[in-house]
C-alpha atoms as a printed R data frame, in Angstrom:
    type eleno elety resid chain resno       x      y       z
1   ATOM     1    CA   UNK     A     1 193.267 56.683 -78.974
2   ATOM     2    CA   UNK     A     2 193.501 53.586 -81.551
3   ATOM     3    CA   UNK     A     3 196.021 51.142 -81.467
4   ATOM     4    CA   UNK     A     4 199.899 52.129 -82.281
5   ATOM     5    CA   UNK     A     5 200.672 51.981 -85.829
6   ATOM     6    CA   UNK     A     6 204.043 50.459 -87.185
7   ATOM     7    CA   UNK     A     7 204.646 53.179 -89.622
8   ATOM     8    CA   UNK     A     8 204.283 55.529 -87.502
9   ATOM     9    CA   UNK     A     9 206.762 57.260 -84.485
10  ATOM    10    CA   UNK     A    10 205.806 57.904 -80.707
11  ATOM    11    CA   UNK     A    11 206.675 59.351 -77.832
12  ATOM    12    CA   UNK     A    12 205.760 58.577 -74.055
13  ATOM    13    CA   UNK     A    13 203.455 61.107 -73.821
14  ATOM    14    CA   UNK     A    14 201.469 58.720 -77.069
15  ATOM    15    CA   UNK     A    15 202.227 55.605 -74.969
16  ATOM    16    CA   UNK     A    16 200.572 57.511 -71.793
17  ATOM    17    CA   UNK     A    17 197.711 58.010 -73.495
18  ATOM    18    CA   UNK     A    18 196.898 54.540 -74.913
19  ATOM    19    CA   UNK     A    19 194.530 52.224 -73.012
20  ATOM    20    CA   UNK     A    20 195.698 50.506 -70.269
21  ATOM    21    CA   UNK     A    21 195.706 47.129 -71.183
22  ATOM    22    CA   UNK     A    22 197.868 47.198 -74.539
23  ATOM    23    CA   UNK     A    23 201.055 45.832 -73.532
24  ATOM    24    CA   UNK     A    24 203.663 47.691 -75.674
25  ATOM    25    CA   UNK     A    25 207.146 49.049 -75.353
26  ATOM    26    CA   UNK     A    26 208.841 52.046 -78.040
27  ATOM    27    CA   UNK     A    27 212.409 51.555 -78.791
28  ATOM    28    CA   UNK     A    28 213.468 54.836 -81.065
29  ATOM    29    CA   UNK     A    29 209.660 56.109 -81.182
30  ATOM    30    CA   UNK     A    30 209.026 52.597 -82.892
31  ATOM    31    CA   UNK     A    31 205.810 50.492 -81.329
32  ATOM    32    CA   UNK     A    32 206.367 47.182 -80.230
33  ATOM    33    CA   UNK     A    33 203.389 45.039 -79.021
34  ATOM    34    CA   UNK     A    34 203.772 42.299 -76.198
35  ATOM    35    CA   UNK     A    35 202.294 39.079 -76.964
36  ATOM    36    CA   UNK     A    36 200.616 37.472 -74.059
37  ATOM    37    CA   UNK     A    37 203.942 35.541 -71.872
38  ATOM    38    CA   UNK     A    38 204.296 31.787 -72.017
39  ATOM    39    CA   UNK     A    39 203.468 29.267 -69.018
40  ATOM    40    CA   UNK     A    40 207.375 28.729 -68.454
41  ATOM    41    CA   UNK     A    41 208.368 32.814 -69.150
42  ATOM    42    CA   UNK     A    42 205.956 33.220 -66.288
43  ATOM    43    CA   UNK     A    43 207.206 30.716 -63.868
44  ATOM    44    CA   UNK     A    44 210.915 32.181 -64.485
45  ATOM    45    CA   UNK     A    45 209.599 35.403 -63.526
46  ATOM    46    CA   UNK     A    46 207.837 34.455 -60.898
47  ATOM    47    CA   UNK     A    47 210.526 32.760 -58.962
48  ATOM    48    CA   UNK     A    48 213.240 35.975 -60.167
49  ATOM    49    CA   UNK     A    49 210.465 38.398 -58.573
50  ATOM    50    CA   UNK     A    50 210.121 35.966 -55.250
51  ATOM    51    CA   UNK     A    51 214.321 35.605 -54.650
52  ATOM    52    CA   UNK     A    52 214.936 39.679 -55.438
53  ATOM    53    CA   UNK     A    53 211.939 40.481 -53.325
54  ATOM    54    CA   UNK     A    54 212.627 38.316 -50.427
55  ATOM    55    CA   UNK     A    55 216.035 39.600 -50.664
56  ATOM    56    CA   UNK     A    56 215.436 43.406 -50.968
57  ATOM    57    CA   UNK     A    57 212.980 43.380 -47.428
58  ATOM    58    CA   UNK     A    58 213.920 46.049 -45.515
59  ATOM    59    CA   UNK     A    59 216.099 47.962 -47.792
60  ATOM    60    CA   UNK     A    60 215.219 51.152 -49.909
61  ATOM    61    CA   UNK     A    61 215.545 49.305 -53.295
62  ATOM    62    CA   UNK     A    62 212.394 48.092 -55.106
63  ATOM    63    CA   UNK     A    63 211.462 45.197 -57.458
64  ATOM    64    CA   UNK     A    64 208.737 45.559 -60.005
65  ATOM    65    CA   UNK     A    65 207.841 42.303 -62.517
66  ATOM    66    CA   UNK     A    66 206.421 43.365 -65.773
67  ATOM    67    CA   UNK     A    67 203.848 44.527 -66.649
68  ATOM    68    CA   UNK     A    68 205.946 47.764 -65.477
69  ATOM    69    CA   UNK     A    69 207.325 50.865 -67.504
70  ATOM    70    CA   UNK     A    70 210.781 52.198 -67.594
71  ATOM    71    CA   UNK     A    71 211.172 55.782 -69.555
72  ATOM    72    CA   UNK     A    72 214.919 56.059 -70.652
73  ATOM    73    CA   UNK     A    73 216.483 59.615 -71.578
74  ATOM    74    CA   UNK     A    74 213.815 61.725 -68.819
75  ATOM    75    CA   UNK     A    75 215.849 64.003 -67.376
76  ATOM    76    CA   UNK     A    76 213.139 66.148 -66.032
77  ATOM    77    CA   UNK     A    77 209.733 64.381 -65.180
78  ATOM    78    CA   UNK     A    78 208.143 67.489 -67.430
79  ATOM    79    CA   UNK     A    79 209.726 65.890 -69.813
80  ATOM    80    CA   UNK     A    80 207.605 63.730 -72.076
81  ATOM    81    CA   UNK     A    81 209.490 63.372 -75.128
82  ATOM    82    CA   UNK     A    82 211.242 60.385 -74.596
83  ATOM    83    CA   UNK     A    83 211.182 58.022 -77.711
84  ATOM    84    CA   UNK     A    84 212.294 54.916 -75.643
85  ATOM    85    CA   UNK     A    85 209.955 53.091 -73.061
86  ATOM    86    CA   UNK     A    86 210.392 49.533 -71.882
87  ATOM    87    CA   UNK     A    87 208.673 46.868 -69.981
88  ATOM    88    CA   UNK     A    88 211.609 44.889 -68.278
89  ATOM    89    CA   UNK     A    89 210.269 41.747 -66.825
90  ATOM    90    CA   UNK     A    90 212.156 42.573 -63.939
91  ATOM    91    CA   UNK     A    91 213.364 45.952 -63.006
92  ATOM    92    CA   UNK     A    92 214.754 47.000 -59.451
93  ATOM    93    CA   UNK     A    93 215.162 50.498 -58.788
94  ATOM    94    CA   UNK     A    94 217.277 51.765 -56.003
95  ATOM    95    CA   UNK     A    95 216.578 55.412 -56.230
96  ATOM    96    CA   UNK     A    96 212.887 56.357 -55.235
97  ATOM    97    CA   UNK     A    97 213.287 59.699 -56.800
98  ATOM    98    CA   UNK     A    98 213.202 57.858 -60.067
99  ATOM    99    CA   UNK     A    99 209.393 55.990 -59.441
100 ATOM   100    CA   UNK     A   100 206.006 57.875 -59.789
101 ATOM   101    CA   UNK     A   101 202.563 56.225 -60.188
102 ATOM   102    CA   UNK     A   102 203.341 55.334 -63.670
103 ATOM   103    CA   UNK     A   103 206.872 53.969 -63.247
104 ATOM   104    CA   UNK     A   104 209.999 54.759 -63.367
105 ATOM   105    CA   UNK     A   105 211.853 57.324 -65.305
106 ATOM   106    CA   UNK     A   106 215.462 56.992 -65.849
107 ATOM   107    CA   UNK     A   107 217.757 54.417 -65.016
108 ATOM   108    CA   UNK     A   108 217.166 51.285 -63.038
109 ATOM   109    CA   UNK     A   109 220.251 49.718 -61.233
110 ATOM   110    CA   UNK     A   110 219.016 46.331 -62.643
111 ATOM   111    CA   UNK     A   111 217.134 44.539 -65.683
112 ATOM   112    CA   UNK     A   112 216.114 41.025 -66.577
113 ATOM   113    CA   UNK     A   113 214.763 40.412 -69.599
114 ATOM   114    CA   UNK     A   114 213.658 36.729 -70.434
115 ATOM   115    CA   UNK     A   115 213.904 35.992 -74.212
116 ATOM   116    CA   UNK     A   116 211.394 34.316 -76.565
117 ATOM   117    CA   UNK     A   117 212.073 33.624 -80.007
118 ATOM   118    CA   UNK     A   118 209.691 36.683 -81.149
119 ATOM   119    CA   UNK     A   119 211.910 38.673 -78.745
120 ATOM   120    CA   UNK     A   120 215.902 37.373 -78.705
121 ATOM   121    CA   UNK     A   121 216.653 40.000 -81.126
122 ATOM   122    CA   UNK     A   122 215.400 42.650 -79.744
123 ATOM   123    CA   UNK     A   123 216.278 41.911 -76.128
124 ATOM   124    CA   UNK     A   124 220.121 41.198 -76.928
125 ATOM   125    CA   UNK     A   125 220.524 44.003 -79.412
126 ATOM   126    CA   UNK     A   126 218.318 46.934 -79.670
127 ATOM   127    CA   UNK     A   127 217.511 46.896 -75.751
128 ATOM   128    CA   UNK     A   128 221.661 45.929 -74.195
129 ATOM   129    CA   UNK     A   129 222.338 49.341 -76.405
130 ATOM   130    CA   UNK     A   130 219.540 51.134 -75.066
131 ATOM   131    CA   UNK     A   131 220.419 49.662 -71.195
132 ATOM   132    CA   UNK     A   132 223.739 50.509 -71.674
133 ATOM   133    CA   UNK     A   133 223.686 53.834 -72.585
134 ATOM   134    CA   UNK     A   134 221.234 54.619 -70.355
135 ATOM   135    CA   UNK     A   135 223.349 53.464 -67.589
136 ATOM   136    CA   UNK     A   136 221.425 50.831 -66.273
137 ATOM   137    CA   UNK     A   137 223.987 49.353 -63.982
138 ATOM   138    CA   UNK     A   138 223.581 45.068 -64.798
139 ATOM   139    CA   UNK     A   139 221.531 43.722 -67.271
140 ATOM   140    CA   UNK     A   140 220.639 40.031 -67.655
141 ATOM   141    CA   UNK     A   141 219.689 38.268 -70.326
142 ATOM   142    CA   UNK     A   142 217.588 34.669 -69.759
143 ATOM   143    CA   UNK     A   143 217.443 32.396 -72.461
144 ATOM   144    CA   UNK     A   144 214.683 29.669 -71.234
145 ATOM   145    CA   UNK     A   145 215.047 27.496 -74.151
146 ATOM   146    CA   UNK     A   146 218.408 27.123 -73.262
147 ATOM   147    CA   UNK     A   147 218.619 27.223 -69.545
148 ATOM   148    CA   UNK     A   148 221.371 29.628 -69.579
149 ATOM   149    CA   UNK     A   149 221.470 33.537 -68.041
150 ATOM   150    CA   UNK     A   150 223.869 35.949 -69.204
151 ATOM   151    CA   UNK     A   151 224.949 38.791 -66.704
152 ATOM   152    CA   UNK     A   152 226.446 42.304 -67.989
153 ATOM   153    CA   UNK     A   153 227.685 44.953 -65.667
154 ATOM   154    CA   UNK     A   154 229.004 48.444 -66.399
155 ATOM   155    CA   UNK     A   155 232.437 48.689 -66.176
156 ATOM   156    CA   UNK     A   156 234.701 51.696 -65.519
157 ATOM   157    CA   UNK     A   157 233.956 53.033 -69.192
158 ATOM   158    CA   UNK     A   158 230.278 52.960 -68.747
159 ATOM   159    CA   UNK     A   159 230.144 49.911 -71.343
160 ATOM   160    CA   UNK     A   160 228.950 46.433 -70.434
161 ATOM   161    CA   UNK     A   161 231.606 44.049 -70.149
162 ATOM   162    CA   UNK     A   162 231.970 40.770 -71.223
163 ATOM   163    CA   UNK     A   163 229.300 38.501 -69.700
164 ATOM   164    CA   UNK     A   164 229.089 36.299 -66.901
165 ATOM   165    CA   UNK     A   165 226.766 33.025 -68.652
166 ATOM   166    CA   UNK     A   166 225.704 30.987 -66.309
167 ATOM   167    CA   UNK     A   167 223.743 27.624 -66.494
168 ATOM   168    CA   UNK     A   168 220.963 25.917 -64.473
169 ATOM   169    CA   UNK     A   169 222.894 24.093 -61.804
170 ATOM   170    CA   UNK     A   170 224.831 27.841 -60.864
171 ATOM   171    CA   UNK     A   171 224.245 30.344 -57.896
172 ATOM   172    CA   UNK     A   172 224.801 34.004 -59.103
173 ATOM   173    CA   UNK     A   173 225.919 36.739 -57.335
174 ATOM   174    CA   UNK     A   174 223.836 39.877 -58.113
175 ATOM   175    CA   UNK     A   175 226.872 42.670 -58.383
176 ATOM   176    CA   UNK     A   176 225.217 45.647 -57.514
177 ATOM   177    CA   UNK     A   177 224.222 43.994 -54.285
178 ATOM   178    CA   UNK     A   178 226.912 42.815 -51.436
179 ATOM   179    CA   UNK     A   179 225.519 39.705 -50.368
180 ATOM   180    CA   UNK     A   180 222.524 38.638 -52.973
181 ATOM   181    CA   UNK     A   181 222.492 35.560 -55.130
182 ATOM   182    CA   UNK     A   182 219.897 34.295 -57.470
183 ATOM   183    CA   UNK     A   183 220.027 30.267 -57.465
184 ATOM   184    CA   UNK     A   184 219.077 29.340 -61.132
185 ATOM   185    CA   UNK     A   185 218.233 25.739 -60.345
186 ATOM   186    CA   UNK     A   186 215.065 27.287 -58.716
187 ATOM   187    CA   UNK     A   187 214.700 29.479 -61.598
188 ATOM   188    CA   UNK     A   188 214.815 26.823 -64.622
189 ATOM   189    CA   UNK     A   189 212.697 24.140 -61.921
190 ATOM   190    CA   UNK     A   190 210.114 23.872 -64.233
């Protein structure tokens, strides 16, 4: 199959059959392309993967980096229809009955997604509405440029709250997690 078109709408079962090393993600059927990650978006994710991982030993959660799929509004795995797939830089998923060999389908309990100026927008709108409706149980939101982390959780409604933000020189608590916390001076140590 050729590259995704702009003008054009797709499902997963399209992005399932494009070659293996485009890098996209489709928010409502529309194509995104991934530009290859800076030096410093790489480092971040690096040392987010390394904390959650050494963390998560011995327990049935998982922690994927990016490049890694996450297929919102699969009920079924039959189902191929979705319109919405994602490439979180980090994604942990608590539920093994939501990962196959191509991902995971459905809701993750958490998502990071570190923002570049090609991608702010996109991150803090069009994917915290997708994350949140989906149920995705705490979403952050790193801002390297800035040094500064923002941290939504579902609350009782099923709506993200109003955000934790958090600088460089703070220790977060993860909340879906009793006793893990991400140290953001190791994260921003570039």
């Amino acid at each position: 199959m050729s590259l995704p078109k702009k003008n054009q709408t797709y499902t997963y079962t399209d992005y399932l059959s494009w070659p293996e090393d485009i890098r996209a993600e489709i928010i409502d059927g529309i194509p995104f392309m991934h530009a290859t990650p800076s030096r410093i978006h790489q480092e971040i994710l690096s040392e987010l993967h390394r904390q959650i991982a050494n963390f998560l030993v011995g327990t049935d959660c998982k922690v994927y980096p990016a490049p890694f799929h996450v297929v919102l509004g699969l009920e079924n795995e039959d189902e191929k229809d979705s319109k919405d797939v994602f490439e979180p830089d980090i994604t942990v998923v608590c539920d093994s009955a939501k990962l196959d060999d191509d991902g995971c389908k459905g809701s993750p309990d958490l998502v990071m997604e570190i923002t570049s100026p090609s991608t702010a927008r996109k991150d803090k709108i069009e994917k915290f509405n997708k994350y949140e409706q989906a149920g995705v149980h705490e979403f952050w939101i790193i801002e390297p440029q800035d040094k500064v982390v923002s941290v939504f959780t579902l609350d009782e409604k099923q709506r993200f709250g109003r955000p934790g933000v958090y600088s460089e020189n703070d220790k977060v608590k993860v909340s879906i997690f009793a006793d893990m916390v991400i140290d953001l001076n190791m994260v921003f140590s570039w």
